[in-house]
ZANU-572515 format. One record per residue (C-alpha): residue number from 1; z, x, y. Coordinates in Angstrom, 2 decimals. Example, Ala and Ser with C-alpha at 12.3 -4.5 7.8 and 13.67 -1.06 7.14 Angstrom:
// ZANU-572515
+-----+---------+---------+---------+
|   k |       z |       x |       y |
+-----+---------+---------+---------+
|   1 |    7.80 |   12.30 |   -4.50 |
|   2 |    7.14 |   13.67 |   -1.06 |
+-----+---------+---------+---------+
This chain:
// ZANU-572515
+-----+---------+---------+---------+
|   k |       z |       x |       y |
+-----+---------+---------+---------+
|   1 |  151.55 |  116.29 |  101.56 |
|   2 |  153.92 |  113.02 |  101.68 |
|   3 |  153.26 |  109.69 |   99.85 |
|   4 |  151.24 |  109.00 |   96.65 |
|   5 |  148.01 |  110.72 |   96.01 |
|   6 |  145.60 |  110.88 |   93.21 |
|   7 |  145.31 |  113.50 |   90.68 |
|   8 |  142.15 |  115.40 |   90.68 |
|   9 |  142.54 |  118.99 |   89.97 |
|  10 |  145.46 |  120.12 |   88.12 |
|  11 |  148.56 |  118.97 |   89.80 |
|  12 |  147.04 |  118.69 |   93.22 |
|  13 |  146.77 |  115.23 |   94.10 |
|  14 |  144.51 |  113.66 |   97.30 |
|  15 |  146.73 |  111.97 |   99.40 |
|  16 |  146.28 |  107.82 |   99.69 |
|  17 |  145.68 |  107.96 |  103.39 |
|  18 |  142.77 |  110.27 |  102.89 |
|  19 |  141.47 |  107.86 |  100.18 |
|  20 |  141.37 |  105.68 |  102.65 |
|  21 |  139.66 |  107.29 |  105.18 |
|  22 |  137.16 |  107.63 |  102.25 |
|  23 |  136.88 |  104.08 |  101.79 |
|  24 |  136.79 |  103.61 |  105.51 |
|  25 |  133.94 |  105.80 |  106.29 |
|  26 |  132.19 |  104.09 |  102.84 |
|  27 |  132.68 |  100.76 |  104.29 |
|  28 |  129.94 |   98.84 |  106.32 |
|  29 |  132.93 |   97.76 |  108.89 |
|  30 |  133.58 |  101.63 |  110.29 |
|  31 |  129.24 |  100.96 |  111.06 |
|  32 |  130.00 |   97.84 |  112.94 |
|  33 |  133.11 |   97.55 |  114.42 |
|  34 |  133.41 |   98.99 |  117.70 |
|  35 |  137.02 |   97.64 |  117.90 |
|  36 |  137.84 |  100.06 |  115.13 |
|  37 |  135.79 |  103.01 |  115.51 |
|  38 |  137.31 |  102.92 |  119.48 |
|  39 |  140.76 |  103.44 |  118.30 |
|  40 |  140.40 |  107.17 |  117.24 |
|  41 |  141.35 |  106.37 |  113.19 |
|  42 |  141.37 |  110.17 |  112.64 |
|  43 |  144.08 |  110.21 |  115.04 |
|  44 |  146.42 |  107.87 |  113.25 |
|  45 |  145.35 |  108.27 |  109.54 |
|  46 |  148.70 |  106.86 |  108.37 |
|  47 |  148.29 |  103.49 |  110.36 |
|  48 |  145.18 |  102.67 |  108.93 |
|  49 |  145.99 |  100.49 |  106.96 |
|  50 |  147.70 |   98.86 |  110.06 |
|  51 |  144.35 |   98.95 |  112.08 |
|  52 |  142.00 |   97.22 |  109.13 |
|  53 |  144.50 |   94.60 |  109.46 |
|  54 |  144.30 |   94.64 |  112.98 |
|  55 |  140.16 |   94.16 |  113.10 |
|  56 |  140.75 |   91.17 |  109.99 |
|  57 |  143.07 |   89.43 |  112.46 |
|  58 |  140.76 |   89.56 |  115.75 |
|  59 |  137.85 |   88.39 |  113.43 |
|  60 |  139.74 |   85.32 |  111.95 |
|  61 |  140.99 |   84.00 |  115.00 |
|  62 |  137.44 |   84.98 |  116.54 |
|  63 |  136.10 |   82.99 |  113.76 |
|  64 |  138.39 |   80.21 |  113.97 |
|  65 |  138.00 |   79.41 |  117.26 |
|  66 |  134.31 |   78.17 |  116.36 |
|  67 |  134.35 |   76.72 |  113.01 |
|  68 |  135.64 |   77.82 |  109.63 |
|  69 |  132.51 |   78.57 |  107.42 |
|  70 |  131.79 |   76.24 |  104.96 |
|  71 |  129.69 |   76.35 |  101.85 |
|  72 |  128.08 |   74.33 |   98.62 |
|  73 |  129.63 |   73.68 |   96.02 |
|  74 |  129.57 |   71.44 |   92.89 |
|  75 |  132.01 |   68.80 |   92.63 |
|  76 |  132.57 |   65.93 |   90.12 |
|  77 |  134.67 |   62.58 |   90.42 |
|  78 |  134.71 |   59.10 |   89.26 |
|  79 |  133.20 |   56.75 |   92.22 |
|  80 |  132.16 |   53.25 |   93.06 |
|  81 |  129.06 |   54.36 |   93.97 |
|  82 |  126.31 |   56.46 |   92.69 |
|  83 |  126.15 |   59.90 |   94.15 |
|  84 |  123.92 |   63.18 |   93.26 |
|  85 |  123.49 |   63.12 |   89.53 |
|  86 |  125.05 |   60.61 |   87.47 |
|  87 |  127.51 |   62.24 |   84.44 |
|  88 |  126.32 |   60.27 |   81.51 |
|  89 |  128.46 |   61.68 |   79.14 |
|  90 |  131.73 |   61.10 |   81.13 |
|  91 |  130.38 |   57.32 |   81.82 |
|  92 |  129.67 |   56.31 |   78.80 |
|  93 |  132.86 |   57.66 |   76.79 |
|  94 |  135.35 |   56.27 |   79.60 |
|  95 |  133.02 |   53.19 |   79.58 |
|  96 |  133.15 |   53.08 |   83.31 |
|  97 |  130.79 |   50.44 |   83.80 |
|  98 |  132.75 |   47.88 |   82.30 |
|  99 |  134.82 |   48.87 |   85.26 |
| 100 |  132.16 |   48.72 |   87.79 |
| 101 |  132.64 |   52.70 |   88.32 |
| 102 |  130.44 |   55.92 |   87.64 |
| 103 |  130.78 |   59.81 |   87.07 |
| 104 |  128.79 |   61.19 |   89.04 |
| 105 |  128.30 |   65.36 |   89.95 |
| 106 |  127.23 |   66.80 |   93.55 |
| 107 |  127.49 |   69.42 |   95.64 |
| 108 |  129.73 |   68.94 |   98.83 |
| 109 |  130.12 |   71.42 |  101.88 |
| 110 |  133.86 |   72.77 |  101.59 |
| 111 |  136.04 |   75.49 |  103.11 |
| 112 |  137.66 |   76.68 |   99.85 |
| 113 |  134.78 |   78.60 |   99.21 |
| 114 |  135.19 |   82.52 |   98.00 |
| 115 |  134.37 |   83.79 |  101.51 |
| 116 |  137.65 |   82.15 |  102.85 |
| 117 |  139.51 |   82.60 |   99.68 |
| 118 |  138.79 |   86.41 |  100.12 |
| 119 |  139.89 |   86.07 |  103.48 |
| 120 |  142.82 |   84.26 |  102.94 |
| 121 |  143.74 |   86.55 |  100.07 |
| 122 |  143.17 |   89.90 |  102.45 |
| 123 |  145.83 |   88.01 |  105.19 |
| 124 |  148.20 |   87.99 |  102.55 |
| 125 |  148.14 |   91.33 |  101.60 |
| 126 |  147.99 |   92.54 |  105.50 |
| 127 |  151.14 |   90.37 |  106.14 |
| 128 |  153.28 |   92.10 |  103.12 |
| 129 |  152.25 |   95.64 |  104.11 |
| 130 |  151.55 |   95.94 |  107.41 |
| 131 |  154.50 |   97.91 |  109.41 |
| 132 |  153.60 |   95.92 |  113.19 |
| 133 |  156.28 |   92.86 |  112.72 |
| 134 |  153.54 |   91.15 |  115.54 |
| 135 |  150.93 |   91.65 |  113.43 |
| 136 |  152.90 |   90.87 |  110.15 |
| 137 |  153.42 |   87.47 |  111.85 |
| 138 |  149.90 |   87.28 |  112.96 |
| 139 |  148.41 |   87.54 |  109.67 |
| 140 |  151.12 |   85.11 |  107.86 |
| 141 |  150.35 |   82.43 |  110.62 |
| 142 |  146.35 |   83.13 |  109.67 |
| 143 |  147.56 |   82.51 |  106.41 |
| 144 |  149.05 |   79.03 |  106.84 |
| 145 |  146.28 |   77.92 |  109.06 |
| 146 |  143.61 |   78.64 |  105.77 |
| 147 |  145.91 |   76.81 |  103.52 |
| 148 |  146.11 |   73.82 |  105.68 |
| 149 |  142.16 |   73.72 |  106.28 |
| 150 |  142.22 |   73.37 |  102.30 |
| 151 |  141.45 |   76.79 |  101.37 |
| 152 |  142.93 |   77.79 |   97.58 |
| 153 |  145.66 |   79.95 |   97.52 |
| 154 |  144.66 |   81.72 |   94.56 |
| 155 |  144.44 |   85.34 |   94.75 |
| 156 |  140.62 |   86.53 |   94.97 |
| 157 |  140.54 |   90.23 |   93.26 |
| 158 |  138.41 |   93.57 |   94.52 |
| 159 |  135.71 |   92.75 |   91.78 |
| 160 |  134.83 |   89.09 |   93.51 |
| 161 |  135.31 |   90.79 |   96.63 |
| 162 |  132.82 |   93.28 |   96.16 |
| 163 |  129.93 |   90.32 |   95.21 |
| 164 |  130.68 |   88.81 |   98.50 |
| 165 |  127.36 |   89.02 |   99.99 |
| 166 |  127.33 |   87.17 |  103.41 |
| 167 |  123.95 |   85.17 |  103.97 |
| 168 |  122.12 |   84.14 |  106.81 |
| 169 |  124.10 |   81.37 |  107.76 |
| 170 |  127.26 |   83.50 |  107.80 |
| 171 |  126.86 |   86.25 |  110.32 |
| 172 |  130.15 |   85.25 |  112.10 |
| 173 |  131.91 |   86.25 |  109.00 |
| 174 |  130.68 |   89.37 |  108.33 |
| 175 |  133.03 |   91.89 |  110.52 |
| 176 |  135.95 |   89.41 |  108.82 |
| 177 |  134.62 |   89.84 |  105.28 |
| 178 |  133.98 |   93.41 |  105.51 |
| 179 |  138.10 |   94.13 |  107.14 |
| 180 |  139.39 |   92.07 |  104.17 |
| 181 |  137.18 |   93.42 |  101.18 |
| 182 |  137.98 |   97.28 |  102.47 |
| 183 |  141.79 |   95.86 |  102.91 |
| 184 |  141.41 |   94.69 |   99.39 |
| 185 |  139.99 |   98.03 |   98.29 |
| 186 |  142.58 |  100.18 |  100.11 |
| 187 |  145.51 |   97.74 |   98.56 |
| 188 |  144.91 |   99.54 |   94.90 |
| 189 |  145.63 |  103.39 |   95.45 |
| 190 |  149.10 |  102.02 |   97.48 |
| 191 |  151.00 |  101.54 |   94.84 |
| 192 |  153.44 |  104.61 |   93.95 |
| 193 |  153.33 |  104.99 |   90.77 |
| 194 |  150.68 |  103.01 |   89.26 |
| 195 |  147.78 |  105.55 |   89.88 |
| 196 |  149.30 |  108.45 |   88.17 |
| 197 |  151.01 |  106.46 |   85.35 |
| 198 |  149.65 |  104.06 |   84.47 |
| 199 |  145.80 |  104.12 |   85.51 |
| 200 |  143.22 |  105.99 |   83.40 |
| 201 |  142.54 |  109.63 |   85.51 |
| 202 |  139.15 |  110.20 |   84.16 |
| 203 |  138.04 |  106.33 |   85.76 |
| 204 |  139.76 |  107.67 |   88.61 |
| 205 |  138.08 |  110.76 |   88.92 |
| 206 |  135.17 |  108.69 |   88.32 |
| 207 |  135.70 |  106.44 |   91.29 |
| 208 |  136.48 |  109.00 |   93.63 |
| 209 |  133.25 |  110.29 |   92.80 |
| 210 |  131.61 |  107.49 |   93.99 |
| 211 |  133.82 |  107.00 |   97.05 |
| 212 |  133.45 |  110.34 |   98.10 |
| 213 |  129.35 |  109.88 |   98.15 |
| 214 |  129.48 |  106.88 |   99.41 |
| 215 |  131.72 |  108.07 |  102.02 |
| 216 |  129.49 |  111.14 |  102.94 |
| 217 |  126.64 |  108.47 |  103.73 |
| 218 |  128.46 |  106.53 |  105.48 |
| 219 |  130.19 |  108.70 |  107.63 |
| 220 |  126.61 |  110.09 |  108.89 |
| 221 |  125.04 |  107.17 |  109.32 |
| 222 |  127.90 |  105.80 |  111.90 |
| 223 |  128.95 |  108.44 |  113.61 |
| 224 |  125.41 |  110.52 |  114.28 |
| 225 |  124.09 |  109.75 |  117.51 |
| 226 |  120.23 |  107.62 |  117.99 |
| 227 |  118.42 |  110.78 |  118.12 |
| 228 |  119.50 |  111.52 |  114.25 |
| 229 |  118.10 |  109.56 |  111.24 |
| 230 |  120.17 |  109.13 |  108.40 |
| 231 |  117.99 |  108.28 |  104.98 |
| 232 |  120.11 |  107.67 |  102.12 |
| 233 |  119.64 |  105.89 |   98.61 |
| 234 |  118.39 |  108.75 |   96.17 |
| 235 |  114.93 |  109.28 |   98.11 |
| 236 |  112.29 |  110.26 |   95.31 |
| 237 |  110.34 |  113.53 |   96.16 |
| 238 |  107.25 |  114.27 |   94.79 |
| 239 |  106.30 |  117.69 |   92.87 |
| 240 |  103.13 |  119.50 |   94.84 |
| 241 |  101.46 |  119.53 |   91.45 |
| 242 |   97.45 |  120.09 |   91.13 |
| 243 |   95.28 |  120.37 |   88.50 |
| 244 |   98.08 |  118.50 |   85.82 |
| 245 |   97.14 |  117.51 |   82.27 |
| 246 |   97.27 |  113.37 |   81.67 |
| 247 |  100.48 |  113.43 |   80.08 |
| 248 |  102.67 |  115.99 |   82.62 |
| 249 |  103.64 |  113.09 |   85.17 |
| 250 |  105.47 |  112.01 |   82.48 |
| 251 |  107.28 |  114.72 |   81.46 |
| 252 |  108.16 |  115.73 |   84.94 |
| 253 |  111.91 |  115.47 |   86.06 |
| 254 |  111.92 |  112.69 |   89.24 |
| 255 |  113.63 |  114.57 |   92.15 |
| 256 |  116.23 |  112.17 |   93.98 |
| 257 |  117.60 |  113.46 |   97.21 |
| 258 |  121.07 |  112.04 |   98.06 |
| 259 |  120.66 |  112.73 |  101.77 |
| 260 |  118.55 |  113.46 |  104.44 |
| 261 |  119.42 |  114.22 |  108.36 |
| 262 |  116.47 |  114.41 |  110.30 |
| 263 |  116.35 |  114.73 |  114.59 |
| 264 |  113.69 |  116.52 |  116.54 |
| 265 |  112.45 |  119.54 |  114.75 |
| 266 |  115.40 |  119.92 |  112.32 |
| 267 |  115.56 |  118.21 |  108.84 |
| 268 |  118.65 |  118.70 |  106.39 |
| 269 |  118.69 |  118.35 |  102.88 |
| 270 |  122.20 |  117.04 |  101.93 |
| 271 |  122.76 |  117.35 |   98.17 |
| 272 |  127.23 |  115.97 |   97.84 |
| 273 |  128.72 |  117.15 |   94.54 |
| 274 |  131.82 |  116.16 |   92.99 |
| 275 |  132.22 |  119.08 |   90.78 |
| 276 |  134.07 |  122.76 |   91.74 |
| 277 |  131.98 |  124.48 |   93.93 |
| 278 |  132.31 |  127.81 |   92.22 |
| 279 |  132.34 |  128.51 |   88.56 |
| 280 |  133.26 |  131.80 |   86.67 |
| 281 |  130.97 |  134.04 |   85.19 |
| 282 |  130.35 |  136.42 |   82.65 |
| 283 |  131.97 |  138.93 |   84.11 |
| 284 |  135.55 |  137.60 |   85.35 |
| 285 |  134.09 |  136.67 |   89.09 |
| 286 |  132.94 |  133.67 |   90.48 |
| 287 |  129.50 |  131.96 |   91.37 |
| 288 |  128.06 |  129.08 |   92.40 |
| 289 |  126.81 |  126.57 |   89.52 |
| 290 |  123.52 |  127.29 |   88.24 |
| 291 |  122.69 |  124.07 |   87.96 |
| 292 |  123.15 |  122.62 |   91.61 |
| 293 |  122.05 |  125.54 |   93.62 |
| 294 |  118.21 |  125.64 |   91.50 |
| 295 |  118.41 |  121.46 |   92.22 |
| 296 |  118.97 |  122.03 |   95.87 |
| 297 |  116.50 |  124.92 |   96.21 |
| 298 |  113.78 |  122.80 |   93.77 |
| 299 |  114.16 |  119.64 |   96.96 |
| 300 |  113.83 |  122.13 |   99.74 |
| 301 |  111.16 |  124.61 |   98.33 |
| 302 |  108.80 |  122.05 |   96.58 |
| 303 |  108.27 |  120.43 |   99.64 |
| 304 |  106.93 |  123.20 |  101.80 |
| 305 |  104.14 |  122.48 |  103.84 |
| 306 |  104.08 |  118.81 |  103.40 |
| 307 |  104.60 |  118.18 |  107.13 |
| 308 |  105.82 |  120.45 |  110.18 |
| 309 |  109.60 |  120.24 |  109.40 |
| 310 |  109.14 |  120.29 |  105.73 |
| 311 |  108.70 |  124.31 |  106.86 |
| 312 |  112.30 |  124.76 |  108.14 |
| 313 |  113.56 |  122.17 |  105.97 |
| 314 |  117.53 |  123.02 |  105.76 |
| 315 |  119.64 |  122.28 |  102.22 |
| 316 |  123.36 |  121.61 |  102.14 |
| 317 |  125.55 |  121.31 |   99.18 |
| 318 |  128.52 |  119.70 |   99.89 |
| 319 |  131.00 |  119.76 |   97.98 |
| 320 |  134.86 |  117.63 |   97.88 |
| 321 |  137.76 |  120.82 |   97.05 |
| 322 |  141.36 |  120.25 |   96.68 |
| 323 |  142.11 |  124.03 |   96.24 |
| 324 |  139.41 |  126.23 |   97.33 |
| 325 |  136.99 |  126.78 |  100.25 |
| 326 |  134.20 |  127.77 |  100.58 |
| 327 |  131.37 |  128.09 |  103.60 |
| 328 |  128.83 |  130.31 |  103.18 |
| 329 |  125.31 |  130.49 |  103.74 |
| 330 |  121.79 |  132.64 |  103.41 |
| 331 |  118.34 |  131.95 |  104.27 |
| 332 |  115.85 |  132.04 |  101.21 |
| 333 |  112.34 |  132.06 |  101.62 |
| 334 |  112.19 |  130.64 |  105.02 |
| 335 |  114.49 |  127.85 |  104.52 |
| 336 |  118.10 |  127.84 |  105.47 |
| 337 |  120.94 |  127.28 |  102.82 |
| 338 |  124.70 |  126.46 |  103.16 |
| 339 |  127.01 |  125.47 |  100.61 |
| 340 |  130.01 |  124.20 |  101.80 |
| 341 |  133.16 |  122.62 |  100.90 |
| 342 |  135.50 |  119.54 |  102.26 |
| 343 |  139.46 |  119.57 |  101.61 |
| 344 |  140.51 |  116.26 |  100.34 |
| 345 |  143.81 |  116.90 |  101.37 |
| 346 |  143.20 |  118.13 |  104.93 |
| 347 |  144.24 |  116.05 |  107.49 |
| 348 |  141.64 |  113.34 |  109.19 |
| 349 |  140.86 |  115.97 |  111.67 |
| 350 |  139.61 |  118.62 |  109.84 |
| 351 |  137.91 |  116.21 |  107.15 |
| 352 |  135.93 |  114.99 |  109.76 |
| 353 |  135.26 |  118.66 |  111.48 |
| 354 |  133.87 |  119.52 |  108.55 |
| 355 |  131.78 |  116.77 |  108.28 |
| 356 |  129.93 |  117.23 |  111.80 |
| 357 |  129.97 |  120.93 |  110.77 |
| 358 |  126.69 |  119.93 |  108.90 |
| 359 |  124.50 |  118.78 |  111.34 |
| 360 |  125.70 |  120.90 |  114.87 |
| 361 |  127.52 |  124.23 |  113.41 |
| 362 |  125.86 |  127.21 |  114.18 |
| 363 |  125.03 |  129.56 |  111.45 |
| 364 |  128.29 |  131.08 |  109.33 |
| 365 |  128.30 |  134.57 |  109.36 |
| 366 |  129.61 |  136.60 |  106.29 |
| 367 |  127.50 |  135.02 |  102.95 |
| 368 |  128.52 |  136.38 |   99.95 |
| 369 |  126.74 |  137.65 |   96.82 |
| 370 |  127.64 |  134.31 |   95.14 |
| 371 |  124.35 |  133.15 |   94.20 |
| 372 |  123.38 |  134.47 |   90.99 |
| 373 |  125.24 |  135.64 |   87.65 |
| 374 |  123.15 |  138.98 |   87.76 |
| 375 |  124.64 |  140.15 |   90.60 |
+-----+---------+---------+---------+
């Protein structure tokens, strides 16, 4: 492994590139843009960063070739004239009527909105790191264009970024806001030393966390072909419960499914765990967790015999590993179960292999006794 990474596990650290591809396959842009997904990113996962910038370019000039987007916002100035709401406060105590003027507060349509300041704020970051001197220029002349339309140059950060939520009267912006917020994202885990030093590792573990789930989702949901639905978003299942007492609904644990793959008579329960796959035990081996393989078999078994594919209902836990791997897999009860590990610090390649190997790998052969602590 070359470059920075993030500590995880010991001294193993996930390289930045693959945190990107995290945050790639996480982002709404890897959905939509066919300009990106067309260029093969697993093939060149250390000019990534080079392609995001790439996309943000084509959509800015795309965009400003039209109009640049304007939006509302509330101004305030001293005028002749009356306009929107009159600032009585501001009037009276410059006693501007004696001089035949009035404060006055409105809203105005303007280009140095957040929108373009996160877009101008993403050019500026492309132009100092991108390694394409065309593209460097590119970006800086994108930038310079902005400023002269009277967008701020004030730096917008990730947090604003991430409440940038594109209306309806902004659907030409969205491939361009989506490039620069996941440029503005990816700009944080590039700096050399600052993740290891200086950053708090238990946030970051935290955030990886996320990224890695969110990445999972994401991943499926653009790269599975129209015969596959992808249902994400902590699905609630229902426990097959008769005859309950008033008060047991209550006291019931809700079941939340992170994931489920569904295409003509197959359905996959896809449970993603940040966590080691495999624990030790009482007796100096190793097993699965407890705890995540009852969860997983609680989804899949409880819902037997709701509907025809609730019969051969599938459950995968997937798991992130920077040191171990495991694959294996046993049918229990009827239903099929893998559990099944991703190297963080694999290249693209075999990140994304191991993806797809949920939905269209044939059965492993070989399962272990790793399911239970009596064994």
């Amino acid at each position: 492994m070359t470059g920075p990474g993030v500590v995880v596990s010991g001294s193993t650290a996930i390289p930045v590139r693959n945190l990107w591809l995290l945050m790639l396959y996480a982002s709404r842009l890897y959905q939509t843009s066919e300009l990106l997904r067309g260029r093969g990113v697993e093939d060149n996962p250390d000019d990534l960063f080079d392609l995001i910038s790439e996309v943000l370019v084509t959509a800015v000039e795309r965009r400003l070739q039209r109009t640049l987007g304007r939006q509302y916002r509330t101004a305030s100035a001293t005028l002749s004239r009356v306009r929107g709401r009159i600032d009585v406060l501001a009037t009276e105590s410059k006693v501007l009527l004696a001089q035949g003027r009035v404060a006055c507060r409105f809203d105005e349509l303007s280009v140095d909105n957040l929108c373009n300041r996160v877009l101008r704020t993403a050019l500026v970051v492309a132009g100092r790191r991108v390694a394409d001197p065309s593209l460097e220029r590119h970006a800086a002349s994108l930038v310079d264009v902005l400023t002269q339309y009277g967008v701020s140059p004030t730096a917008v950060g990730v947090r604003d970024a991430r409440q940038l939520l594109p209306g309806r009267n902004q659907r030409d912006d969205v491939e361009a806001i989506d490039a620069a917020r996941l440029l503005l994202e990816m700009e944080v885990p590039a700096e050399h030393h600052g993740l290891a030093v200086r950053r708090d590792p238990d946030r970051d573990v935290v955030l990886i966390r996320r990224l890695y789930e969110a990445a999972v989702r994401g991943f499926y949901r653009a790269v599975l072909p129209p015969q596959w639905t992808v249902s994400v978003g902590e699905m609630h299942q229902h426990w097959p419960v008769t005859e309950a007492t008033d008060g047991l609904k209550a006291l019931l644990p809700i079941m939340k499914v992170d994931m489920r793959l569904q295409t003509i008579g197959r359905r996959i329960i896809v449970e993603t765990k940040f966590a080691e796959a495999l624990e030790a035990n009482r007796y100096g081996g190793q097993r699965l967790s407890r705890d995540y393989l009852f969860q997983l078999y609680a989804y899949v078994q409880s819902q037997h015999g709701r509907d025809d594919l609730s019969t051969t209902a599938e459950g995968v836990l997937l798991y992130p590993t920077v040191s171990e791997h495991v694959d294996e897999s046993a049918t229990i009860q009827g239903h099929r179960y893998r559990f099944l590990t991703v190297d963080l610090t694999a290249n693209a390649r075999d990140i994304r292999a191991a993806l797809l190997s949920v939905p269209y790998s044939g059965q492993p052969a070989g399962a272990t006794a790793i399911f239970t602590d009596t064994q």
